[in-house]
Legacy VTK file of the C-alpha trace (Angstrom):
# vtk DataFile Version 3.0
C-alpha trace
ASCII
DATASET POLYDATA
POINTS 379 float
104.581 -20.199 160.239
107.054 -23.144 160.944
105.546 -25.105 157.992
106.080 -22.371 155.465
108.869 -23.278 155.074
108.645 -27.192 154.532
105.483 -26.411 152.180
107.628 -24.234 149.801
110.584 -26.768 149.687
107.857 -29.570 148.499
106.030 -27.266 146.172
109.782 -26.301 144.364
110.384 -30.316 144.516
106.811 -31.080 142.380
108.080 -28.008 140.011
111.506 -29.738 138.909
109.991 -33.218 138.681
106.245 -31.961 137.127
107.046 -28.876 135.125
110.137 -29.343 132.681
109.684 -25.273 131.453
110.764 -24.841 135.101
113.663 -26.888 134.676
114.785 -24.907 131.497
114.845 -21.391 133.470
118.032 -19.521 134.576
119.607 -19.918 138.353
118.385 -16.647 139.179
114.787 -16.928 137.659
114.277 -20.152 139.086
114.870 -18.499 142.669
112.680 -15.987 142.087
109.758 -18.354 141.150
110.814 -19.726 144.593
110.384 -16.710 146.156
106.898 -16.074 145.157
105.694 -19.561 145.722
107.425 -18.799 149.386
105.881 -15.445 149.541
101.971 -16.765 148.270
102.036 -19.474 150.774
103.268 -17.130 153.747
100.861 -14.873 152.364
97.933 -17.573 152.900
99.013 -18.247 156.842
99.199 -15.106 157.955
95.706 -14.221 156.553
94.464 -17.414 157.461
95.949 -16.604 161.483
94.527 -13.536 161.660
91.190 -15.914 160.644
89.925 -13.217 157.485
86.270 -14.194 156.601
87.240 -13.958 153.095
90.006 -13.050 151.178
87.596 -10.873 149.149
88.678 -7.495 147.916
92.602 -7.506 148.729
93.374 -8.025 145.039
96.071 -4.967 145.103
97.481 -6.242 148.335
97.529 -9.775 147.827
99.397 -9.116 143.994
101.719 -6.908 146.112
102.420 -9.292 149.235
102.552 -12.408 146.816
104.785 -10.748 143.615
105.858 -7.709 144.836
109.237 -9.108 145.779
109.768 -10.846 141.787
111.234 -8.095 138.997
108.828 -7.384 136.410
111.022 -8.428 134.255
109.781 -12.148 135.330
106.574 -11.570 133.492
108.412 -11.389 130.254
110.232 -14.825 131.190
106.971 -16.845 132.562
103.623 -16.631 130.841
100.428 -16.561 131.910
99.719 -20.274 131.059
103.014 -21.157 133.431
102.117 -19.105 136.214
98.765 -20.457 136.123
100.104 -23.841 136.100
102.473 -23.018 139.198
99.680 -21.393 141.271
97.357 -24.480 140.803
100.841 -26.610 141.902
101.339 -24.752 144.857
97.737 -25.552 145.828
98.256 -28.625 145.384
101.066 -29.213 147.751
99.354 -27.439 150.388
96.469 -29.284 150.115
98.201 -32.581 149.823
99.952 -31.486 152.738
98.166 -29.871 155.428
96.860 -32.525 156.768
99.720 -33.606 158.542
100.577 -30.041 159.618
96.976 -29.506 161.378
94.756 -31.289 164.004
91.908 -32.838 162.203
89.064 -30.864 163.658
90.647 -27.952 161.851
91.288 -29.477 158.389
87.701 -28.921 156.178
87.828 -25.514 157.420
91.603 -25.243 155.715
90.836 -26.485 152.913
87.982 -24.645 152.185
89.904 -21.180 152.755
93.203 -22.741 150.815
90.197 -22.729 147.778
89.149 -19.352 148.927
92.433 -18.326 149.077
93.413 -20.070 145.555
90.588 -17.887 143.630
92.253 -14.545 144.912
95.879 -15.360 143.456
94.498 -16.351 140.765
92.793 -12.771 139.914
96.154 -11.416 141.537
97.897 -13.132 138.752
95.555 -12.130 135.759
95.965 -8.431 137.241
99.665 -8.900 137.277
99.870 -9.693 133.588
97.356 -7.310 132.290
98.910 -4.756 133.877
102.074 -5.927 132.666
100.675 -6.517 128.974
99.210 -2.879 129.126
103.022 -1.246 130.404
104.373 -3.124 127.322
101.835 -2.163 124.792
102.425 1.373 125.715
105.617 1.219 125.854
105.957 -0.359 122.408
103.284 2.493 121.249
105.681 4.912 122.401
108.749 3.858 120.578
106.798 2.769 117.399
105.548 6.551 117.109
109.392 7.368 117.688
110.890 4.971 115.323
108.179 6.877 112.317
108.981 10.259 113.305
112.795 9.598 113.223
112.240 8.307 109.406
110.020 11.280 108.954
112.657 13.757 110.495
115.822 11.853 108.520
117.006 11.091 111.551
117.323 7.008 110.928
120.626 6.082 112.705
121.576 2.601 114.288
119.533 3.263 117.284
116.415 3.924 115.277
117.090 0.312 113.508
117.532 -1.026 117.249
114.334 -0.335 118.200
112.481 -0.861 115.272
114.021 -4.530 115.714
112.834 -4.699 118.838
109.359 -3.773 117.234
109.264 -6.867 114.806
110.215 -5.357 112.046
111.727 -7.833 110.081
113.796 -5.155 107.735
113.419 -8.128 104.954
113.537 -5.781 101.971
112.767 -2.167 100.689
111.002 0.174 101.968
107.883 3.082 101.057
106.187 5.205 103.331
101.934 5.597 102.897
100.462 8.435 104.233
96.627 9.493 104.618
94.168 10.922 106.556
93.315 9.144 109.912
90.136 7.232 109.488
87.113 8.267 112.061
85.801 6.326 115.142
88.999 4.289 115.391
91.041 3.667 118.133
94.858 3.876 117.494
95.154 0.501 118.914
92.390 -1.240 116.840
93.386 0.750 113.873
97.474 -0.393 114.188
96.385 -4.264 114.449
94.427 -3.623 111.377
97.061 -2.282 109.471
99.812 -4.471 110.369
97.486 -7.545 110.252
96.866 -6.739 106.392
100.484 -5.874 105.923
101.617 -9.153 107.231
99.233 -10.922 104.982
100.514 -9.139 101.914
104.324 -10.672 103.497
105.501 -6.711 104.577
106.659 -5.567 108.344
104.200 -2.697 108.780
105.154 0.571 111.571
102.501 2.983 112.129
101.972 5.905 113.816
98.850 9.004 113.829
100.793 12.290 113.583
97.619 15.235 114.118
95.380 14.274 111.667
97.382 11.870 109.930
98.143 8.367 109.257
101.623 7.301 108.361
102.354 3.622 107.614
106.105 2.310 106.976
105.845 -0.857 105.237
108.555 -3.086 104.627
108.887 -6.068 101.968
108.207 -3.829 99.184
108.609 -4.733 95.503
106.268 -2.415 93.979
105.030 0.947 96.146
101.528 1.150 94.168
100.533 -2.552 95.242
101.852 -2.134 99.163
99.959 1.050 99.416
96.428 -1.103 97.906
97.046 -3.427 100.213
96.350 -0.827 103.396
94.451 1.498 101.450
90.867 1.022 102.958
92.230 1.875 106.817
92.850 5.050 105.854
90.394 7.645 106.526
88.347 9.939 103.344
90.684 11.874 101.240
94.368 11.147 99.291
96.354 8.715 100.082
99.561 8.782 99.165
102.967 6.622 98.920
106.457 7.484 98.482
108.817 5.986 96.242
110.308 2.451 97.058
113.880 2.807 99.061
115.912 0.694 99.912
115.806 -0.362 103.526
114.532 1.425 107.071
117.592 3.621 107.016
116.838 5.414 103.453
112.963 5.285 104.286
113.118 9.333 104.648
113.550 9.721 101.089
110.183 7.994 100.580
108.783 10.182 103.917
109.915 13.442 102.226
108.389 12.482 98.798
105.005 11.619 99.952
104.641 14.402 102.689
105.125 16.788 99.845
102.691 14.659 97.780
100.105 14.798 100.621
100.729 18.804 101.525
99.689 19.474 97.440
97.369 16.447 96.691
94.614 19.317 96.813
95.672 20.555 92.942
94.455 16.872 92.170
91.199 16.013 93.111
90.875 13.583 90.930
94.053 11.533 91.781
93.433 7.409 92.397
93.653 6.028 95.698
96.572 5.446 96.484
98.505 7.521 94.250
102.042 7.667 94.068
103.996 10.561 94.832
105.740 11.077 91.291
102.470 11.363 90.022
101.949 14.209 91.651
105.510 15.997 90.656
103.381 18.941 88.586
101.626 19.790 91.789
104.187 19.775 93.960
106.534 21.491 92.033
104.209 24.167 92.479
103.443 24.101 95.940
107.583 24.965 96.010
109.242 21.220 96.377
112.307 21.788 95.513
113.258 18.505 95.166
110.423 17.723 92.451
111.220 20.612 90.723
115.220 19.623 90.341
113.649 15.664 89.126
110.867 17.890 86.608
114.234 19.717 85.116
116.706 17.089 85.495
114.589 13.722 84.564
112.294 15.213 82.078
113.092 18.995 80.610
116.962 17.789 80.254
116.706 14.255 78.540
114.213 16.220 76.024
116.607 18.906 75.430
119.739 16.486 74.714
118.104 14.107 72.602
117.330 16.382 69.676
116.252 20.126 70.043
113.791 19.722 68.054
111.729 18.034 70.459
111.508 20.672 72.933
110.239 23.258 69.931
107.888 20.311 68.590
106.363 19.976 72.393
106.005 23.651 72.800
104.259 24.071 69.521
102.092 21.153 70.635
101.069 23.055 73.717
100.273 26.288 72.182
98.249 24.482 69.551
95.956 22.815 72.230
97.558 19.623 71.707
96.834 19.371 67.886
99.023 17.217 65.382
97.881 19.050 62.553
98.125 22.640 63.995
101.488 21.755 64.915
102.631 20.523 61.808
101.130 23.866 60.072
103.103 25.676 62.961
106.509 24.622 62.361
106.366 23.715 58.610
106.798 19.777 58.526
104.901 16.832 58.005
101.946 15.710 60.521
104.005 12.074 60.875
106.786 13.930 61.474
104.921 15.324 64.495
103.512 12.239 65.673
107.415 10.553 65.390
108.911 13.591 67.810
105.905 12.763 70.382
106.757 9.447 70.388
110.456 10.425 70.490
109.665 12.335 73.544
107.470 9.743 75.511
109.969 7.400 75.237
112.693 9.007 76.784
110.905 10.833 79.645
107.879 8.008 79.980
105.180 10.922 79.852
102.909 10.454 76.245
101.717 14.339 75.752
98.524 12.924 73.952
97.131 12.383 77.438
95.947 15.651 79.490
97.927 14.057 82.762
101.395 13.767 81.127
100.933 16.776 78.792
100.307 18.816 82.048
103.638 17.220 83.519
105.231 17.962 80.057
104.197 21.475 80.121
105.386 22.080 83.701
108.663 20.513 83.346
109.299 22.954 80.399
108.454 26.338 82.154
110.642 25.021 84.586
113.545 24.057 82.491
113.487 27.429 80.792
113.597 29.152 84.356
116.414 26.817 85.267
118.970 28.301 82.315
120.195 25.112 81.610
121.493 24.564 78.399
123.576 21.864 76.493
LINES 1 380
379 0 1 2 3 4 5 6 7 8 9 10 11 12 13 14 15 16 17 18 19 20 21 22 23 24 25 26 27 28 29 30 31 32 33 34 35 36 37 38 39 40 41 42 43 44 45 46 47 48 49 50 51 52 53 54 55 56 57 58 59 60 61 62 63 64 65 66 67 68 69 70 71 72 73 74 75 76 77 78 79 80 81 82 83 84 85 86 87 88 89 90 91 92 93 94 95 96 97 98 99 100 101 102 103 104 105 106 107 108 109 110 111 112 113 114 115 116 117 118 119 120 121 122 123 124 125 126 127 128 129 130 131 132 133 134 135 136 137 138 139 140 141 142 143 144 145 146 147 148 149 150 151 152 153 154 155 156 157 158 159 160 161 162 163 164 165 166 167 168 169 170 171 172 173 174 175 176 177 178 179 180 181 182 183 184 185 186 187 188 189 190 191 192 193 194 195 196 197 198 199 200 201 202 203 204 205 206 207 208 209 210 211 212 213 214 215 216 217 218 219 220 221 222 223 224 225 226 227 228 229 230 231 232 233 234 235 236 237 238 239 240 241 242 243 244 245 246 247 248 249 250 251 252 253 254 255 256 257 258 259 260 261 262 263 264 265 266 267 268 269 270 271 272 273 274 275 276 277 278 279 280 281 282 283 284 285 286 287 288 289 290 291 292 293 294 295 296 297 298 299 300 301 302 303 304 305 306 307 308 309 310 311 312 313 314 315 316 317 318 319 320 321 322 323 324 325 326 327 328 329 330 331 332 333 334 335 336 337 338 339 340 341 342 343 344 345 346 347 348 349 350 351 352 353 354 355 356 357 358 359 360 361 362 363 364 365 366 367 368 369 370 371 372 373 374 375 376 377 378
């Protein structure tokens, strides 16, 4: 036990002069190294004294004896590769070593259990940093589902940006949210590398978490919501998928959450929609299902613009409607010329970006007028 000492001072010696990452670590990390390479080859005598056959099966007791003393913070300092490189080091020095500290007849049989020995902390180590790598992946698991269901609640204060930092997200630009149905025999795991693997090919910061049956995917870097949401489409499971408008950064990302969860809750009145689809093309259905907030757009950003421009428009679309979308029945209807029909629809495609010659926007049209007429607003 005498030379434990004397072995640990030469093995922290080769370290400095060998291993320039060791050089480069704090005061206080650079003791703790110390204190395993102390602790490992302690560790060795005392199992070689109390002459072991093999070291064979005290994996949990030899990680314990040998790092048990270091924080486990000191596995996010060192890596694998290092530790590795500090083990094999430390065997080294005894090996280089022991013969002066033994009598002869004794030193084959040390050096074969110093090799014994050696193949034990180095499983000890691998178990140290899987277990490590498995605390942190849960960990990050846990606050990634956190960090989505704050966006999702509008709850997206400085803390939530904190930790989606501390995630990777990069928060280089605006922001939609995707939402689908989770995909079958995946694991949450396997299907979160996936997703942020694809995002970071398309150049977006992707956040996921599975919420019941669903998938929700923040993706930052957006320029256009339609392309982002292609881009992760096919990791979503059968069924809608939907993505909410583009905001503009993490902290605004629950106006996007709030349009496509209403999107996804009525995507049923669509079955035909495209995958992805976004969630203003869905405004009809959910300003059905009771959205308030699509119904205010419906009146405000369509019904309004319609009934300000020229009020003949309105009584041109209505006639349009109740002709089953004729141009000559409509022109019989209110007593004007066919062109002058076709001139109005234009008119009114232009300012609300909805043509009423095509069954998807006249269905919008038609919706946004009940609705305006319910709403009593007037010029």
């Amino acid at each position: 036990m005498r030379s434990t000492g004397a072995l640990s001072t030469a093995a922290m010696a080769r370290m400095e002069t060998d291993m320039p990452w060791f050089r480069d670590l704090s005061a206080e990390d650079r003791s703790w190294v110390g204190v395993i390479v102390q602790a490992g080859i302690r560790s060795f005598v005392e199992w070689y004294r109390d002459e072991s056959p093999a070291p064979d099966g005290v994996g949990k007791e030899l990680a314990a004896s040998v790092f048990g003393a270091a924080p486990r913070a000191l596995a996010g300092v060192i890596t694998l590769q290092q530790t590795v490189d500090l083990v094999r080091l430390s065997i080294e020095v005894v090996e280089s070593n022991v013969d002066s500290l033994l009598d002869p007849a004794d030193a084959p049989d040390v050096h074969a259990a110093v090799l014994r020995y050696a193949r034990e902390v180095a499983f000890a180590t691998a178990e140290v940093y899987a277990r490590a790598a498995e605390l942190r992946g849960a960990w990050d698991a846990r606050l990634e589902a956190l960090v989505v269901d704050s966006v999702l609640r509008s709850e997206t204060d400085e803390a939530v940006l904190s930790r989606a930092s501390a995630l990777g997200w990069a928060a280089r630009g605006e922001v939609a949210v995707v939402l689908g149905d989770v995909p079958a025999r995946r694991t949450e795991t396997d299907l979160f590398d996936a997703v942020r693997r694809v995002a970071r090919a398309a150049g977006m910061d992707a956040l996921c978490a599975v919420q019941g049956d669903r998938l929700v995917v923040l993706l930052g870097g957006v320029s256009d919501a339609r392309a982002a949401a292609g881009a992760v489409v096919d990791l979503f499971g059968d069924g809608p998928v939907i993505v909410g408008p583009v905001a503009e950064d993490l902290s605004q990302a629950h106006v996007s959450a709030r349009a496509a969860v209403s999107a996804h809750r009525s995507a049923s009145g669509w079955p035909e929609a495209p995958r992805p689809v976004c969630s203003s093309d869905l405004l009809p259905e959910r300003a059905l299902a009771g959205d308030g907030h699509a119904r205010r757009h419906l009146v405000e950003e369509v019904y309004l613009p319609l009934l300000q421009a020229r009020g003949t428009l309105i009584e041109t679309l209505a006639a349009y409607f109740q002709t089953g979308a004729s141009i000559e029945g409509t022109a019989r209807a209110l007593f004007v010329h066919p062109n002058t029909v076709r001139y109005r629809l234009r008119q009114a495609a232009e300012l609300t970006g909805y043509t009423p010659s095509m069954a998807r926007d006249r269905f919008t049209l038609e919706i946004a007028l009940v609705l305006g007429r319910q709403s009593g607003r007037e010029l």
